[in-house]
TIKOL-58847 format. One record per residue (C-alpha): residue in one letter; chain; x negated, y negated, z. Coordinates in pm, whole numbers, plus 50000, padded with zeros to 5 digits. Each point is the difference from the previous one (the first is absolute). Example, Ala and Ser with C-alpha at 12.3 -4.5 7.8 and 13.67 -1.06 7.14 Angstrom:
node residuo A cadena A px 48770 py 50450 pz 50780;
node residuo S cadena A px 49863 py 49656 pz 49934;
This chain:
node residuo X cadena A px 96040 py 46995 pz 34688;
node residuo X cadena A px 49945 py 49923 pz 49615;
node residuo X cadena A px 49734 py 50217 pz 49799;
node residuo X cadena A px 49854 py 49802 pz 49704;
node residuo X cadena A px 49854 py 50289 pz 49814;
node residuo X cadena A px 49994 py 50121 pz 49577;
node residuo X cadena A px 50199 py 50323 pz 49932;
node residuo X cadena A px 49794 py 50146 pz 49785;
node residuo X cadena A px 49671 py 50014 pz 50270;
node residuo X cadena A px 49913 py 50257 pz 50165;
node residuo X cadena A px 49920 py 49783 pz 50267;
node residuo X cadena A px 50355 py 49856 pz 50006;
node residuo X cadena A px 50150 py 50311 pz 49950;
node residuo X cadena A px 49892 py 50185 pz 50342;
node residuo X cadena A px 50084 py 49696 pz 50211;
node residuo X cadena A px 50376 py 50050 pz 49858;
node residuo X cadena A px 50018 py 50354 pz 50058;
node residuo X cadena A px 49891 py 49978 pz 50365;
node residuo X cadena A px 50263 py 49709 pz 50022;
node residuo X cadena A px 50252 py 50259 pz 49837;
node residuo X cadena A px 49853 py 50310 pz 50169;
node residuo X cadena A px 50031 py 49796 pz 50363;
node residuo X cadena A px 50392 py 49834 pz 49900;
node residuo X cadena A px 49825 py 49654 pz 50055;
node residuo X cadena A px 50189 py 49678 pz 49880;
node residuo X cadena A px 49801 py 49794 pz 49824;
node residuo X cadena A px 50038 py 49785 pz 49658;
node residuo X cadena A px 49779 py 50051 pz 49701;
node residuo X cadena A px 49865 py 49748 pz 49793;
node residuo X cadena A px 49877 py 50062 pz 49716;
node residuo X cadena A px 49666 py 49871 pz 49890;
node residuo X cadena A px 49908 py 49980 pz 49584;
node residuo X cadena A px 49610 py 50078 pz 50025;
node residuo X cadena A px 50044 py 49965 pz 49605;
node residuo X cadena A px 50135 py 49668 pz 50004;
node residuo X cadena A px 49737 py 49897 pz 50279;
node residuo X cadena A px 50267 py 49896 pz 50258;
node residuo X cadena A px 49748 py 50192 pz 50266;
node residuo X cadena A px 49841 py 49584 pz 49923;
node residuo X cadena A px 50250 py 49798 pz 50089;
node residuo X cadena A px 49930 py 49782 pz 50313;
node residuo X cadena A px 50260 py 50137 pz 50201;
node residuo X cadena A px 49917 py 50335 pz 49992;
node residuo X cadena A px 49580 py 49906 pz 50022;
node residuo X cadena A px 50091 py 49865 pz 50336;
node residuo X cadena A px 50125 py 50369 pz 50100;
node residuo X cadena A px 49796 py 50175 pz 49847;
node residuo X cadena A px 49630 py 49802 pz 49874;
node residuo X cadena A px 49867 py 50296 pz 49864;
node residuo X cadena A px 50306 py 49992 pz 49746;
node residuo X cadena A px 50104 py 50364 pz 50045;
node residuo X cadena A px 50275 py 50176 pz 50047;
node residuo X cadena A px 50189 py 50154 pz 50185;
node residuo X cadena A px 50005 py 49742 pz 50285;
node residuo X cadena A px 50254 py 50050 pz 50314;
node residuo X cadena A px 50145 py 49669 pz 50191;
node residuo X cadena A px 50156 py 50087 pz 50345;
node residuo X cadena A px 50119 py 49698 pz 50179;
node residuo X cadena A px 49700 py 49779 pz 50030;
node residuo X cadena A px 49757 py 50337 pz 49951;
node residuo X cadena A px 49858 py 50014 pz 49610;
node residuo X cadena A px 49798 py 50345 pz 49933;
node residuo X cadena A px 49828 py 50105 pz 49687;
node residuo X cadena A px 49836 py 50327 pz 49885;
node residuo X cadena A px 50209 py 50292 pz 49984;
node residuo X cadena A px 49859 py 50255 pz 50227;
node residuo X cadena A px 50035 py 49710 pz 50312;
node residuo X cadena A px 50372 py 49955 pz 49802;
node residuo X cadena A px 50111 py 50349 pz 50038;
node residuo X cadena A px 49803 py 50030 pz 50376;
node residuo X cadena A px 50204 py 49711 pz 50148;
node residuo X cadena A px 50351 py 50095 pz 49866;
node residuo X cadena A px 49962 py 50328 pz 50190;
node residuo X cadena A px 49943 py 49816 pz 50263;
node residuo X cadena A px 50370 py 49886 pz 50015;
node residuo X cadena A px 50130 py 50388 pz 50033;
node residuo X cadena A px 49832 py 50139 pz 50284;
node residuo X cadena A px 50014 py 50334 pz 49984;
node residuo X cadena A px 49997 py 50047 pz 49614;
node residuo X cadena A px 49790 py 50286 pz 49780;
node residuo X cadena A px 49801 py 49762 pz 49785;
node residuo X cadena A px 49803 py 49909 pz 50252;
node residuo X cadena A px 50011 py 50243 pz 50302;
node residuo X cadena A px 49894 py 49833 pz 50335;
node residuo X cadena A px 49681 py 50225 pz 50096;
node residuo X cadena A px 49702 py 49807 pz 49943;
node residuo X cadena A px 49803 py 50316 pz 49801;
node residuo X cadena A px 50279 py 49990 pz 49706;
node residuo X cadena A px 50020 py 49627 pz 49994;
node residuo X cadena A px 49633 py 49990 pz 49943;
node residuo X cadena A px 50022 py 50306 pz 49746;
node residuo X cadena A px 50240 py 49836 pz 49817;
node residuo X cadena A px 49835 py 49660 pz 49998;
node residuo X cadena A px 49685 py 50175 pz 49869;
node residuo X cadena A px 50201 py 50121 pz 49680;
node residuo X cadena A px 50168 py 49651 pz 50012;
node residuo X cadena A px 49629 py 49861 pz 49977;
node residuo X cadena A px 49877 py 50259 pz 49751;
node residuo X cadena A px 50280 py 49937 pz 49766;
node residuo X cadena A px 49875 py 49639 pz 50037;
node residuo X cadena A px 49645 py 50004 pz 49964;
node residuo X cadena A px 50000 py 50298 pz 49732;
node residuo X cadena A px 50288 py 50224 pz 49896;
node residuo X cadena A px 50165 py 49653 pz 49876;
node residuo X cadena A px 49700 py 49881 pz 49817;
node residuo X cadena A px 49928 py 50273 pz 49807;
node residuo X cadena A px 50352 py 50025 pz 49890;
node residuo X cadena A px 50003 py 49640 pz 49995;
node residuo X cadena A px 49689 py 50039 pz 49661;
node residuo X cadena A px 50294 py 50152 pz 49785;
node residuo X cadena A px 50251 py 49773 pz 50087;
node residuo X cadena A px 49847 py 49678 pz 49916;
node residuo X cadena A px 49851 py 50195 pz 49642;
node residuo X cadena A px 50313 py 50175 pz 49895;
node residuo X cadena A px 50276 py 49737 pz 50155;
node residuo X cadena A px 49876 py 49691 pz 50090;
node residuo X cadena A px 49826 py 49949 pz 49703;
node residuo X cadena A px 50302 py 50068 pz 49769;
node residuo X cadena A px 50275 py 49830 pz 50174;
node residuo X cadena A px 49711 py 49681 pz 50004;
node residuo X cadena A px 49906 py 50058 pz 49654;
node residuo X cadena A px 49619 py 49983 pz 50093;
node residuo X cadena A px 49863 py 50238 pz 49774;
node residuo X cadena A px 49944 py 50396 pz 49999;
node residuo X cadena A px 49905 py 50200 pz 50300;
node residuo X cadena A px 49608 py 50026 pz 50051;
node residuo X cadena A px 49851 py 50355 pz 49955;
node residuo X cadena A px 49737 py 49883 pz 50234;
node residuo X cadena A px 50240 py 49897 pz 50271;
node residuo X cadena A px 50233 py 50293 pz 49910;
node residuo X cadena A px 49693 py 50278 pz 50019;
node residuo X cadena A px 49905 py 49808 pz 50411;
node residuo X cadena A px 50368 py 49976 pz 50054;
node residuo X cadena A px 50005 py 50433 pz 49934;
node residuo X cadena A px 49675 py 50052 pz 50216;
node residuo X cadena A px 50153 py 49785 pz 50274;
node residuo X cadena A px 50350 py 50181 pz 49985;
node residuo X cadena A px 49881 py 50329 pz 50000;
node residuo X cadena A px 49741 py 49930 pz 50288;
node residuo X cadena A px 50323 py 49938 pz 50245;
node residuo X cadena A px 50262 py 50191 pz 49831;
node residuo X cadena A px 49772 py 50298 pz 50067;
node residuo X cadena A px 50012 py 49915 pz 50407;
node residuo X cadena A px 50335 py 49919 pz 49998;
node residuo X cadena A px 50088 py 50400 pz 49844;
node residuo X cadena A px 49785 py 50118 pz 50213;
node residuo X cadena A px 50198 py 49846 pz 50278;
node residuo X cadena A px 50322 py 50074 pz 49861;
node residuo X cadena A px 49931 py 50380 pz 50002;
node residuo X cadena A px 50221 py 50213 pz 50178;
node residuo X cadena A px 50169 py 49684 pz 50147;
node residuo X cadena A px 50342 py 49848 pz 49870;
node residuo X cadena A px 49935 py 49641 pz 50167;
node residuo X cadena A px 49633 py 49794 pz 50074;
node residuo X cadena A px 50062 py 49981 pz 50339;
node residuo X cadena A px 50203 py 50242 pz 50259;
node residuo X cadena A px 50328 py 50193 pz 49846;
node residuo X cadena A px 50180 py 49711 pz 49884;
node residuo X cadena A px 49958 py 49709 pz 49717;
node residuo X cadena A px 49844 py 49678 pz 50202;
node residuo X cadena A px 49873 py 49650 pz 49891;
node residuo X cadena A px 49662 py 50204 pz 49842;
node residuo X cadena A px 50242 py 50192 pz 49755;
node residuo X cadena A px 50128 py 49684 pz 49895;
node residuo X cadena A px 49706 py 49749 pz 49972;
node residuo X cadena A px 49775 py 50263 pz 49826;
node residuo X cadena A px 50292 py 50138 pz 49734;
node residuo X cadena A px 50134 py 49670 pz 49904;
node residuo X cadena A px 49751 py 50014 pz 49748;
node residuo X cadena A px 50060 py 50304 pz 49842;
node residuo X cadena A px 50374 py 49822 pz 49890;
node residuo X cadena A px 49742 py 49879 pz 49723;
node residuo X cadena A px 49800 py 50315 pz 49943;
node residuo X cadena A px 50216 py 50120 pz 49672;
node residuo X cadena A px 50029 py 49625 pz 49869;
node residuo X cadena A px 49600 py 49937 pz 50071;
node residuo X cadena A px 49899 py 50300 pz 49907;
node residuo X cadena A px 49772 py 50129 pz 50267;
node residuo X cadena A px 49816 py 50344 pz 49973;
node residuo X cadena A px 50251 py 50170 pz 50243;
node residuo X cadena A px 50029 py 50327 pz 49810;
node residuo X cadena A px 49780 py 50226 pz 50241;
node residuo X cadena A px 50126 py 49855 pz 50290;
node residuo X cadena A px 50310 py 50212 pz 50102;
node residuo X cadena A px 50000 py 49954 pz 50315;
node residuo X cadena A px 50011 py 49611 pz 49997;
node residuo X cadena A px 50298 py 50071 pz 49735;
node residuo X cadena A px 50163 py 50273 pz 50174;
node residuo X cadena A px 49997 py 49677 pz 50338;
node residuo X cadena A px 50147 py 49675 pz 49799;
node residuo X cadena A px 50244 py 50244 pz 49869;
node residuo X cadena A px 50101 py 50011 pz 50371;
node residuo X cadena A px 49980 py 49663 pz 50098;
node residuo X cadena A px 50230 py 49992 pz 49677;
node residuo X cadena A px 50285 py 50184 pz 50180;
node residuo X cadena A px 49981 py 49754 pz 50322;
node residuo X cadena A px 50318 py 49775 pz 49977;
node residuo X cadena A px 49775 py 49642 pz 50101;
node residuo X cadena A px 49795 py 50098 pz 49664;
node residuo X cadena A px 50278 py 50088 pz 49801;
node residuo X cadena A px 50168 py 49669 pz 50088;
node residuo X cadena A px 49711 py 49777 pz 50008;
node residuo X cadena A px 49943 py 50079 pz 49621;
node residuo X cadena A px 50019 py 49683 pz 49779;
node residuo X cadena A px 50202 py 50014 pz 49727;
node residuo X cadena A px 49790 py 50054 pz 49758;
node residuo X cadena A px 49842 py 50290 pz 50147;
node residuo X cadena A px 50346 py 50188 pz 50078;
């Protein structure tokens, strides 16, 4: 298997740790989304929406990360990602899909503004998009605390694919500066995922 993927996305960075978390062999490549290599025509004809991280197995290309992470479990039977009863494969998928459709996007708002921007040079980050980006975060950050109370992982007693698809971005949370400070219990839970050996391990250098 060879992962084309960018260390430093979130994205990227929870396909490795399932790959680490599972003991999976597989080379990385890496792919410069600052030098625009995600262009080149090789990689287009894996992956035409010009994203990373994208998997090749044999003759089998997949893109998006959620699918990613889904079909590497599917190699270790058996494994605690991604238990085999159908109820806590669908729970997890719906975090997987939340983290997708919001969680990500709102955090998303402060990392184009605060990081993007700067390491693009394209100018200042917008108040405007910063003030939707805070209304957006806290919408979802709210349901995921409320979630998280009383529990130590999103789904069952042990950290699965949801822990790792929805915290990957939080790696960025001190760097992009998102309103976290009155969410304790979303702190008190990436500080966990922190301890897990696949996270530890899948860190890119520069965030070690």
């Amino acid at each position: 298997m060879k992962l084309y993927h960018f260390p430093i996305s979130p994205n990227s960075r929870r396909v490795v740790a399932v790959l680490h978390h599972l003991e999976l062999a597989c080379e990385l490549q890496s792919i410069d989304l600052s030098k625009g290599e995600q262009m080149q025509p090789d990689f287009l004809r894996l992956n035409p929406n010009h994203m990373i991280p994208t998997l090749v197995d044999g003759d089998f290309v997949l893109w998006e990360s959620n699918a990613i992470m889904q079909y590497l479990c599917s190699k270790v039977p058996g494994n605690s990602l991604w238990p085999v009863n159908p109820a806590t494969q669908a729970d997890i998928s719906r975090w997987q899909f939340w983290q997708t459709a919001h969680f990500g996007n709102a955090c998303g708002v402060f990392i184009f503004e605060r990081l993007i921007k700067k390491f693009r040079n394209l100018g200042e980050p917008d108040a405007n998009q910063i003030a939707k980006g805070e209304a957006g975060f806290h919408r979802f950050a709210s349901v995921l605390e409320a979630h998280l109370a009383g529990r130590e992982w999103l789904v069952g007693d042990t950290v699965t694919l949801a822990d790792f698809s929805v915290g990957s971005f939080l790696e960025l949370a001190e760097m992009a500066q998102y309103p976290m400070a009155s969410y304790t219990g979303m702190q008190r839970w990436y500080r966990n995922i922190g301890f897990v050996p696949a996270w530890q391990s899948s860190a890119p250098a520069k965030m070690t």
